[in-house]
C-alpha positions in Angstrom: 5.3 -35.6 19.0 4.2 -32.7 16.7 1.5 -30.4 18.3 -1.5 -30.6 16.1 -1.9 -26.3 15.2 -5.7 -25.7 15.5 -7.0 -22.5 13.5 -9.3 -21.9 16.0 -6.6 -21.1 18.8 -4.5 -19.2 16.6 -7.7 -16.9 15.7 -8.3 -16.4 19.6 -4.8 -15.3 20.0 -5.5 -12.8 17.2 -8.3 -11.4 18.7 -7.1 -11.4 22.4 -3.8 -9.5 20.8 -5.9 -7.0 19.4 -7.9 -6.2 22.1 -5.1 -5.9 24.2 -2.8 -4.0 21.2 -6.2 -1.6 20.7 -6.4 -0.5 24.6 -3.1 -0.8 26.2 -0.5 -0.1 23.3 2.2 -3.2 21.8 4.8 -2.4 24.2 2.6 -2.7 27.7 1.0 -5.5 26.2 3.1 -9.0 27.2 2.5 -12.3 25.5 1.3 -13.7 29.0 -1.7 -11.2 29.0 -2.4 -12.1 25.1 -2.4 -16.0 26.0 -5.0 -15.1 29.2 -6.9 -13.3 27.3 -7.4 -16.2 24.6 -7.5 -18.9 26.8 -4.2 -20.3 26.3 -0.8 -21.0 27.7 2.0 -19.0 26.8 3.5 -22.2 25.0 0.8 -22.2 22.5 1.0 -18.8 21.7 5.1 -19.8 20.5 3.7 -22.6 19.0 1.7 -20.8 16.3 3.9 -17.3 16.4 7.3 -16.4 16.9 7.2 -13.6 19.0 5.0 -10.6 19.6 6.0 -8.9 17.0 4.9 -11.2 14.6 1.4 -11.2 16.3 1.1 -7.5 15.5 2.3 -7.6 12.3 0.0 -10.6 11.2 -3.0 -8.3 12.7 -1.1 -5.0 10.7 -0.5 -6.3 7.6 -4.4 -6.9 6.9 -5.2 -4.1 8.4 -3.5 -1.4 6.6 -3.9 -3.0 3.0 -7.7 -3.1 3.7 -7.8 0.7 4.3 -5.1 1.5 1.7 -7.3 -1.0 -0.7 -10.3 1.0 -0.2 -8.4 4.3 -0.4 -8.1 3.3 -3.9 -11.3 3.2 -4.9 -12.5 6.7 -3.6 -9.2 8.3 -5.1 -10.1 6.7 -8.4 -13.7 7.9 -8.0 -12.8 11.6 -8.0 -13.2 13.9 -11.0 -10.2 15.6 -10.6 -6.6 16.0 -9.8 -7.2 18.1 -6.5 -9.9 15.8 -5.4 -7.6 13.1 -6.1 -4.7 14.4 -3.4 -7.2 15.8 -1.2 -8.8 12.5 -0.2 -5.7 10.9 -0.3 -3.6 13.2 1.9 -6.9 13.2 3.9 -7.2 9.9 4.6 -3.2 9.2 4.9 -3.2 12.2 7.7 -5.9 12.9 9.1 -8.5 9.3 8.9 -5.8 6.5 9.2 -3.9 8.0 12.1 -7.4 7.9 14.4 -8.6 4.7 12.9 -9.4 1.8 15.3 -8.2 4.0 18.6 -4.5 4.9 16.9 -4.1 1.3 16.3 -1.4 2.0 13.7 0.6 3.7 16.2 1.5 0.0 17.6 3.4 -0.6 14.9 5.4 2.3 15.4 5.8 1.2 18.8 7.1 -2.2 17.7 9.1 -1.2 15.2 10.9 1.0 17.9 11.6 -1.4 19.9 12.3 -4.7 17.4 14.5 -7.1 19.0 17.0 -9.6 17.7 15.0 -12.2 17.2 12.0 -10.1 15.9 12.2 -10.3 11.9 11.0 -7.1 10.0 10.1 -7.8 6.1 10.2 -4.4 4.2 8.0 -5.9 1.9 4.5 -4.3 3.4 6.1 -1.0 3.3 7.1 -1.3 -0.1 3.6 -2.2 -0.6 2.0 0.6 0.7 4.2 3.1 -1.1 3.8 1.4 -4.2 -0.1 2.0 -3.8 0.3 5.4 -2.7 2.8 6.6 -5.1 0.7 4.9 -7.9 -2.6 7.2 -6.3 -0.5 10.1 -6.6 0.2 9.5 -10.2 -3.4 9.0 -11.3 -3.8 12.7 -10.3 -0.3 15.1 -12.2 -0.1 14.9 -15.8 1.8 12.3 -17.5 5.2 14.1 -18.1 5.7 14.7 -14.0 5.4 10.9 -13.6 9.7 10.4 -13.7 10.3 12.9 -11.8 8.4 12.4 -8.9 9.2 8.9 -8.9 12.5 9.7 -8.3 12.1 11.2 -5.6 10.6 9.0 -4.0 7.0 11.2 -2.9 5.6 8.1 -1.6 8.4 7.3 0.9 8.1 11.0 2.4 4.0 10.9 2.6 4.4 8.2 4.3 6.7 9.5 6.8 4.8 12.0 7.3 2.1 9.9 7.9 4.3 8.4 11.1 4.6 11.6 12.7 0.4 12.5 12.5 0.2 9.2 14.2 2.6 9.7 16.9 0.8 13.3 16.8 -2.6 11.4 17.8 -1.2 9.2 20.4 0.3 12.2 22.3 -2.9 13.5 22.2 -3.3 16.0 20.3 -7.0 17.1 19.0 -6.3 17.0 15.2 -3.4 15.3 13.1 -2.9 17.4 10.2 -5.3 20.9 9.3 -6.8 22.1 6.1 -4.2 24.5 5.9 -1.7 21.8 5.6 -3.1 19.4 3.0 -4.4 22.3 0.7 -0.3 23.3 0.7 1.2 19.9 -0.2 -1.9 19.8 -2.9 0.0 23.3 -4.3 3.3 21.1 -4.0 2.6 18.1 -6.0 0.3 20.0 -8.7 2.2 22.8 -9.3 0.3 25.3 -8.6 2.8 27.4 -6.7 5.6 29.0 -8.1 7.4 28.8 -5.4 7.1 27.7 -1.4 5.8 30.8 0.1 8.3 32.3 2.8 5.6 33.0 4.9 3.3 30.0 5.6 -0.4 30.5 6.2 -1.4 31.1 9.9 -3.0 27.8 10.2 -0.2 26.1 10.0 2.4 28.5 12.1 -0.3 27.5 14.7 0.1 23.8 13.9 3.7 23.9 14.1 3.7 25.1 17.5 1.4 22.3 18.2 3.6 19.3 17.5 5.8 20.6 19.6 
């Protein structure tokens, strides 16, 4: 006999999952504490997901295109190119990283641990860089627009982005300083010559720090 999927179970999964993914971290949360925690079995939790992984990423997925959704509009609403990369390096760095107690960092913790039977669509992350690269474009003239989409920018701010949030989940006071998004706003604008060979004290400091 078919089980009968009620939306109301799979919601209290959801939120149970989060809770738990929120305080403990994906990899000391277990699918038996998820299914306590929502009033369930651990067979109903299989019946409506496939694993825990796909738990997470069906909390994840919402999650970040809400905050990279809304990203959009303040980029947009800047006056200028600066403005435009500053909130946008801000908020990929510094704001996203701390939002929701480091919540993003459980999906670093899951994809670090995927197992066989886990299935990983690159779809969300082509997504996001998409967006981001699309942000960055709004703000460099017209004429940078092929280059910098071949190299791939939005692929490396986001990998940056993965080490700021493994930055706040070891603890550390502050993901990324002025200092830091200030440079890469040189970077992408232009307005450098050249890398400096001696980087501003701010960041020497924050260098040591990650380590």
């Amino acid at each position: 006999m078919v089980q009968v999927k009620k939306a109301e179970k799979k919601e209290a999964i959801l939120k149970s999952a989060y809770r738990l993914f929120k305080r403990k971290g994906y990899v000391a949360t277990t699918t038996v504490q998820i299914a306590a925690g929502a009033r369930v079995s651990e067979s109903n939790v299989y019946a409506y997901f496939e694993s825990k992984f796909d738990i997470l990423f069906s909390l994840f997925e919402p999650w970040i295109r809400e905050r990279i959704e809304r990203l959009e509009i303040r980029v947009s609403s800047e006056p200028d190119s600066r403005a435009k990369l500053r909130v946008l390096l801000t908020a990929l760095w510094r704001e996203i990283p701390y939002d929701d107690n480091g919540f993003s960092n459980n999906m670093m913790q899951a994809l670090s641990t995927l197992a066989g039977r886990d299935k990983y669509d690159p779809k969300l992350l082509q997504w996001v860089k998409q967006r981001i690269e699309a942000m960055i474009l709004t703000a460099v003239p017209r004429k940078w627009h092929a280059e910098l989409t071949k190299g791939d920018l939005g692929r490396v701010l986001v990998m940056a982005q993965d080490g700021f949030v493994m930055h706040v989940h070891l603890g550390r006071s502050s993901p990324c300083s002025e200092a830091m998004i200030e440079l890469f706003c040189d970077l992408i604008l232009g307005t450098k010559a050249s890398v400096p060979h001696e980087l501003p004290t701010a960041l020497k400091r924050e260098q040591v720090s990650v380590l």
